[in-house]
N, C-alpha and C positions, 0 to 999 in steps of 0.2 A: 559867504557861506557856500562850502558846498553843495551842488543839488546829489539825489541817488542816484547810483546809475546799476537801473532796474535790469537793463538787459545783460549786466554781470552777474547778478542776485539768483536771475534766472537761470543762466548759462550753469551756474556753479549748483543750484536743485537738479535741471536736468542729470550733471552729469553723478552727482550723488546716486540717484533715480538708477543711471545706468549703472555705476558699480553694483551698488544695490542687486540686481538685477543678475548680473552676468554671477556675483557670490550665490545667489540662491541657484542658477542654475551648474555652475561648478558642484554643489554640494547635490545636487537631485542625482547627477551622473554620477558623484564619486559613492553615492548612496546603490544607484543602480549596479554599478560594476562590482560593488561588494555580496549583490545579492540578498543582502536584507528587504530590499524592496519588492524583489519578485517574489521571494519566498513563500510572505504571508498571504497571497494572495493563492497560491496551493493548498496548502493546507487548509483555507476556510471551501476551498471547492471538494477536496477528498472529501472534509467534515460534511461540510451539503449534500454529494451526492451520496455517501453514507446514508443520513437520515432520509433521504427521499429514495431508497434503492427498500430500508426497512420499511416505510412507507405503504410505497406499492405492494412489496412483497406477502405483507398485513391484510387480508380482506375486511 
């Protein structure tokens, strides 16, 4: 009988692991470079300092 040979088992999760890995960060940059990802992050600041400019403005 054969025995397992765990450090192939393993070798073949890390490297899953790694693809894994390198796909999510190919898509965060191809997400970045589209501008979708910086974008939202403007507009909830305009919105913010909107309401805190009425805010203050308000006694």
């Amino acid at each position: 009988m054969a025995t397992p040979n765990y450090n192939y088992e393993k070798r073949q999760r890390e490297l899953a692991k790694k693809k894994k890995k390198e796909e999510k960060l190919k898509e965060r940059e191809s997400r970045k470079s589209d501008g979708t990802e910086g974008s939202a992050p403007q507009q909830e600041d305009s919105e913010s300092a909107a309401a805190h400019t009425t805010q203050l403005g308000t006694p």
